[in-house]
N, C-alpha and C positions, 0 to 999 in steps of 0.2 A: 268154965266157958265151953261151949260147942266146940267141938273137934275140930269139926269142917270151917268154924266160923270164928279164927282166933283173933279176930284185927278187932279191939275195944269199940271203937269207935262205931265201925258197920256193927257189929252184932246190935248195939244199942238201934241200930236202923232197921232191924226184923220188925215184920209186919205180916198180914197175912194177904196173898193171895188179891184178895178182895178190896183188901186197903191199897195195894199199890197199883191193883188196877183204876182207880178212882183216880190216881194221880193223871190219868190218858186222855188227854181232851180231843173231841173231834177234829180231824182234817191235822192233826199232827202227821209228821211223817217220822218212821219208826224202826231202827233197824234192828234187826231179829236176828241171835244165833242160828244155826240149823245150816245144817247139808246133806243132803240122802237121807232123809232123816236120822239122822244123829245129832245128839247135842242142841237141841232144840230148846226156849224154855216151853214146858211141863204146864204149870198152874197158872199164870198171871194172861195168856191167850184165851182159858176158859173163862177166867172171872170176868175178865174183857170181855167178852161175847156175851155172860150173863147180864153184864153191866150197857152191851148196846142193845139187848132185844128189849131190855126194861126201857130204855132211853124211845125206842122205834115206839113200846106200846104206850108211850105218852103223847106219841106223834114228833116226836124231836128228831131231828137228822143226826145222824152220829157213824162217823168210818171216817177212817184213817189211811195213810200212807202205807204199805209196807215193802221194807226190803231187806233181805236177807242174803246167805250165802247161794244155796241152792234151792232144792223141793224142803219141805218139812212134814207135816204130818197130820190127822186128821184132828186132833188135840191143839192145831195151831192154824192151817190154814184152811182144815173144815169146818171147824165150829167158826173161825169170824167170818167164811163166805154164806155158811147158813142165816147166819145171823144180820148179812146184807153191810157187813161193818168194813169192809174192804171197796175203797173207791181207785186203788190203784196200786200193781203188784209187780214188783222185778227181781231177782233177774231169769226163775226158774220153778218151774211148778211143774209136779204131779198128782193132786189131789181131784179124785173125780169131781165135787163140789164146786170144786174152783173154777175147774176145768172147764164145767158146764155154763160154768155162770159170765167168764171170759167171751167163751165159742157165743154164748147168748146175747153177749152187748154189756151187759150189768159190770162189768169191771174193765178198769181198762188194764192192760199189759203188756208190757216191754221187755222182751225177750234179746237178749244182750249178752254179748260172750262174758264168760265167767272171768277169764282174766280182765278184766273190763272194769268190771266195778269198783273196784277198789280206788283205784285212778282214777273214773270218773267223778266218785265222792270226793276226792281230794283234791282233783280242780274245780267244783263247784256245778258241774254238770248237774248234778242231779238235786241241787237246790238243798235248805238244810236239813240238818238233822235236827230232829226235837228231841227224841225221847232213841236209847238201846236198851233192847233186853236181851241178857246172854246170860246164858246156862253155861257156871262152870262147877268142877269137883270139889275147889276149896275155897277159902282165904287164910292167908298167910298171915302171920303175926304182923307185918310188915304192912299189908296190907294187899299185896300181888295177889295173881289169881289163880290159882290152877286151871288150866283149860279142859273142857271134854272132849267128847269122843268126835269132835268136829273143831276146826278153829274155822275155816270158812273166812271170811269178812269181819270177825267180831274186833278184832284191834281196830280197822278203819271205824266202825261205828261208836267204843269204846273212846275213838280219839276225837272222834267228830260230833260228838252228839251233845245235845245243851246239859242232859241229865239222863241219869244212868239207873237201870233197875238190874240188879243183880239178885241169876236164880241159882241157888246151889242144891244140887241136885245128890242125893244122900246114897240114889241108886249106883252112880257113875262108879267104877273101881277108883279107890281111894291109891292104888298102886300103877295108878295112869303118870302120876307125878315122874316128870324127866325125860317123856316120852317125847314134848313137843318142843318148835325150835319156832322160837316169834320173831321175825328180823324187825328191829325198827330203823334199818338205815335207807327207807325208803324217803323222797323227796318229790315235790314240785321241779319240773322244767324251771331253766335252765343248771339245777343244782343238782342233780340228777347223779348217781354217780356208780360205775358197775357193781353188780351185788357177787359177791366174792364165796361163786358155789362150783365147783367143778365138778363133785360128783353127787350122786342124789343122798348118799348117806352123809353129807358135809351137815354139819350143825354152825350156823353162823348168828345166829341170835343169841334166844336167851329162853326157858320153858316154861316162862311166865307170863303172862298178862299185865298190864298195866293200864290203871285207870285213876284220875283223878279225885282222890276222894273227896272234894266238896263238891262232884258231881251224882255223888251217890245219893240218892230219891228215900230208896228202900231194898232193903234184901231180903227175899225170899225163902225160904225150906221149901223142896217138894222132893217127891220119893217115888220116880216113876220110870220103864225103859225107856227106850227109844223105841222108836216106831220099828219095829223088826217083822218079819213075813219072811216065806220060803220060797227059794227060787223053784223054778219048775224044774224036773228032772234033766240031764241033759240028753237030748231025743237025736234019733239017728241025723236027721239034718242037722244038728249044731254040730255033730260031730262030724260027720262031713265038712264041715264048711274050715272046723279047727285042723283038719286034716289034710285041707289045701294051702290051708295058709303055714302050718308046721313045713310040708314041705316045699312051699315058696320060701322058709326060711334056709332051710337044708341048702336050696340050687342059691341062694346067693350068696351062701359060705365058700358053695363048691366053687362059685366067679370070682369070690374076693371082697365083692362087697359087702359082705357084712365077716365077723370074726365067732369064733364058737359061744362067747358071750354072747352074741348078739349085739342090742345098744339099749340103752333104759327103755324100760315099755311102760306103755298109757294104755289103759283099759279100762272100758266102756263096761256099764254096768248089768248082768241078764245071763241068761241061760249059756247065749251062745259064747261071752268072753268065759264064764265060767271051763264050757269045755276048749275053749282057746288054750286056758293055762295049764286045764289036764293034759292038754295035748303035748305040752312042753315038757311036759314031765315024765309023762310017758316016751316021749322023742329024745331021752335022752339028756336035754337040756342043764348044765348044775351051773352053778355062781354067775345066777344073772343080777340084774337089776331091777328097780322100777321106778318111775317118776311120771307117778299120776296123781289121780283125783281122789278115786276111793278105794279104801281095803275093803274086798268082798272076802266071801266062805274060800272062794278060790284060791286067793293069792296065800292065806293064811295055812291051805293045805302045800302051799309052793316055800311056805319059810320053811316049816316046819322039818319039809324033806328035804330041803337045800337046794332044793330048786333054784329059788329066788335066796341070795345073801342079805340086800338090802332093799325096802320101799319105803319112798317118801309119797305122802299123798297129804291131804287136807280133812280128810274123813272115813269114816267108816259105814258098810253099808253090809251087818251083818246079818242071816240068819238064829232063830232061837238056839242051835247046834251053835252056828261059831261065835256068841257070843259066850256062852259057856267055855270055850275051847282055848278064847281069849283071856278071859277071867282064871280060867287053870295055869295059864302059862306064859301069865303077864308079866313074868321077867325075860325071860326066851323076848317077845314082844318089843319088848321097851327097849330091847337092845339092836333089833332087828328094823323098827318102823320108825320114822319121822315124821310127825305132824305137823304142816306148816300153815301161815295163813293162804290162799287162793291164792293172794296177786303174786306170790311165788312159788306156790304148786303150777298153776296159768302161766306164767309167767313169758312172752313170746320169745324173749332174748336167749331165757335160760332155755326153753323147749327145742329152739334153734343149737346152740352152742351144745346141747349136752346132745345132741343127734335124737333127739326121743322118736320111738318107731310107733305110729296113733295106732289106735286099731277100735274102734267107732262103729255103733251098728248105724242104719238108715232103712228111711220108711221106702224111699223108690230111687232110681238114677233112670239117666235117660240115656240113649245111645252116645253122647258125645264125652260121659263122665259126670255132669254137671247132680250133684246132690242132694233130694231134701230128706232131713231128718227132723222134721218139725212140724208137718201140715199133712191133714186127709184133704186130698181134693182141693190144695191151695189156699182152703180160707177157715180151717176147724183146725185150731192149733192144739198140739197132743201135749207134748211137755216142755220143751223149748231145746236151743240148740247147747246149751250147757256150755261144756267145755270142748267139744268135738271139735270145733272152731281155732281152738286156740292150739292144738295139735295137729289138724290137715293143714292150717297155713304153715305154720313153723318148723314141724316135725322133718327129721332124716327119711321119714317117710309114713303116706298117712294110707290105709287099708280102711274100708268101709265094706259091714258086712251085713249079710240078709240071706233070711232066705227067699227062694225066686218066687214065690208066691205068698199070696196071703187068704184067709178068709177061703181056707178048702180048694182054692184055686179060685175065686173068681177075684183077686187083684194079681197081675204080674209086679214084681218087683221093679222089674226093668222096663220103661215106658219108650214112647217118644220122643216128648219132652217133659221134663218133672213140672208139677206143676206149683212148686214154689223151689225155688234155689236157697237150700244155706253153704253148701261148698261150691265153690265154681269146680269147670274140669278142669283150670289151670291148680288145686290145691288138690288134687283126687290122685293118688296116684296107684291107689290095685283095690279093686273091688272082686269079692268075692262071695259067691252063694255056695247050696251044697253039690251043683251044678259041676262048678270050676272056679279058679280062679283068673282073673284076665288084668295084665300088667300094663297099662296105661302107659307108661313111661317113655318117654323118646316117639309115643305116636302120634301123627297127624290126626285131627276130630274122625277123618274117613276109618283110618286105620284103630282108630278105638272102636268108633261104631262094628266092625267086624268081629272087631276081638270081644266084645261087651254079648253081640248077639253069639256069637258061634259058641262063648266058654260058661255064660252067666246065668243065658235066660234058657226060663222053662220049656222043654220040650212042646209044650202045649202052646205058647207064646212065640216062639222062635220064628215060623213062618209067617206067623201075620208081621215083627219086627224086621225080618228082612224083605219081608211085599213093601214096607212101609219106606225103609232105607231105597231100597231100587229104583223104587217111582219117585223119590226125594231125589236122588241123585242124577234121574231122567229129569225131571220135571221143573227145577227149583231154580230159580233164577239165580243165586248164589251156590259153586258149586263146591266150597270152603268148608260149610259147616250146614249140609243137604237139607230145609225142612220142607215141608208143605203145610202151611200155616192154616190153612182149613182146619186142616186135619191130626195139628200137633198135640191137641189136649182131647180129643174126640173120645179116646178111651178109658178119659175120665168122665166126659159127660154122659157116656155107654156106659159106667159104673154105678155113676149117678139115677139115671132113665129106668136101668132093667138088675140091677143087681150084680153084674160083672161084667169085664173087660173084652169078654169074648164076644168075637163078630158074631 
């Protein structure tokens, strides 16, 4: 019997690729492993897509539901947008394909905090499941699952779904086993009952999967990675930017509020958290924590050095380097990281209770704190707001970072007013460029507006946002939160008209 595939009964259920894509009938909705790409399934998204372009050149309609944990990959949510086979997508995307086809009209999409979903499917929000498909490492003689390099959402879909496709995937390390912690003492209101996690290395489930086997369809073989790419180097602005916030962390050890641990950290995925956690490390930083979303190259150079002691997150989101690096030293790993599903990687109680300090990039703020990390221009959605959300409302404290310009200088970071909100300034509390950092905290909308122009924005930008704030504060008939609503969004439509924000 297959290694990966010891449970009698499934193995008799191998199929190939193309057989169990046939099982997918149109306007199904469909829940999908995957987050940052990882853990995604591999083969049965492409035969699907073979299976709707054939279905489209007979003239026949064919697209489907889909939802998944987070973004996934161009093996999953490029080929079925190319393929026009996606009539509606949540809770997270980064696929150019996609992307274009959302911003275009052609899909519709719902963009929803990541701690969200879970709970939504389980009280029925999101209407049912037909069909999951999830990518794990094994099957058990038993029958259980091993999970991959993602858990994401796949127990909610696993529990929810009328019929199950199972991908095992031959690429994933076979010594992932033990690494993850499933809770299933989640419930429906009013039975609801606290989830019993105080530190982020607590293991309160169990690192298997479970799925009802007379719901199993078909199981899959594929043999492929994850969607991996290299981040960009870290460039003097990201390190700037990690260098104001290391030493924001320094002055509130020196106050008291925080301790030389720190408090569990959440980190956002890119260049700039990358040098966020060199910076830690270089700062001196030893036996910290984490309790996020995803293991980057970064964090894993922070286990490694003792940086960090322990991370819980829901996913992985490596380079071709640190998946290698991972794969050498998967026992180190397995004893250091804990994989869980979302709605308790998310989770707002636990992100509250355990103090988690966010730290979140964004596309612009405005003078008052208020944040978007999700829209150009208010209405071309880029990747959605993830999990950012579920750490500025809840977190001991949430940091949003950028740098003050974009596009060579012709976008400022820091506007007038954003022109879509997904953090209010009541959840923002230190925003930071390579500029400065500026500490929200304890100030009036006036006394942010100061602090945001004087520490954050670009030299370039600075006097036109205080010309702006002055005459707002002369001119505005509210003198609480100063705007001049002519002229609040003007240098977006000046980005729009002529190619950048400068008068």
């Amino acid at each position: 019997m297959n290694e990966r595939i010891a449970h009698a009964g499934l193995a008799s259920r191998l199929m190939s690729a193309e057989q169990a894509a046939a099982l997918i009938q149109p306007g199904m909705a469909v829940g999908m492993s995957g987050f940052t790409g990882a853990g995604y399934p591999k083969a049965v998204p492409k035969a699907l897509a073979s299976r709707i372009e054939a279905a489209h050149g007979r003239g026949e309609q064919f697209a489907i539901r889909i939802l998944t944990g987070a973004s996934t990959a161009p093996e999953l949510d490029g080929v079925l947008a190319r393929a026009g086979g996606i009539e509606f997508r949540l809770p997270y995307q980064s696929d150019p394909e996609l992307r274009g086809r959302i911003n275009g009209g052609q899909i519709e999409y719902m963009d929803v905090h990541l701690g969200h979903v879970a709970q939504h499917a389980l009280f029925g929000f999101l209407g049912r499941i037909d069909l999951a498909i999830v990518e794990v490492t094994a099957i058990l003689p038993d029958g259980r699952l091993v999970p991959s390099t993602s858990v994401g959402n796949n127990k909610t879909w696993l529990d929810l779904a009328d019929k199950v496709i199972i991908e095992v995937n031959h690429r994933q390390p076979r010594g992932m086993e033990g690494m993850h912690d499933v809770y299933y003492g989640t419930a429906k209101p009013p039975h609801r009952k606290p989830i019993p996690l105080t530190h982020p290395g607590d293991r309160i489930g169990e690192p298997y999967l479970k799925v009802d086997l007379d719901k199993v369809v078909a199981v899959v073989e594929s043999d492929a990675p994850d969607r991996i790419g290299r981040f960009a180097p870290i460039d003097d602005v990201s390190r700037a930017i990690a260098g104001h916030l290391v030493e924001f962390f320094r002055h509130e050890i020196r106050a008291g509020r925080l301790g030389e641990q720190l408090l569990p950290l959440q980190s956002g995925v890119g260049n700039i958290a990358n040098a966020v956690l060199a910076g830690l490390h270089e700062g001196g930083f030893r036996g910290l924590t984490a309790f996020t979303e995803v293991i980057q190259d970064g964090m894993l150079d922070l286990i490694g050095n003792g940086t960090i002691d322990m991370a819980s997150a829901t996913s992985f989101s490596l380079s071709p380097e640190g998946v290698e690096e991972f794969a050498r030293n998967i026992d180190l790993y397995r004893e250091k990281i804990v994989l869980r599903p979302q709605e308790i990687s998310n989770h707002a109680e636990l992100v509250r209770r355990l103090g988690v300090i966010g730290m979140n990039g964004m596309v612009e703020a405005d003078l008052y704190g208020n944040v978007n990390s999700t829209h150009v221009c208010g209405t071309s959605i880029i990747n959605g707001i993830g999990g950012s959300g579920d750490f500025a409302r809840n977190g001991f404290m949430s940091c949003f970072l950028s740098p003050s310009t974009a596009k060579n200088g012709a976008i400022s970071a820091f506007v007038p007013m954003v022109s879509h909100v997904d953090h209010t300034e009541h959840d923002v509390a230190v925003l930071v460029s390579e500029q400065g950092l500026a500490d929200l905290r304890g100030l009036s909308p006036k006394q942010r507006a100061r602090a945001i122009i004087n520490n954050c924005a670009h030299p370039d930008y600075r006097p036109m946002l205080q010309d702006y704030y002055d005459r707002a504060l002369r001119d505005s008939k509210g003198r609480h939160t100063p705007h001049l609503l002519a002229e609040a969004l003007s240098w977006h439509q000046r980005f729009l008209d002529t190619g950048t924000m400068k008068a």
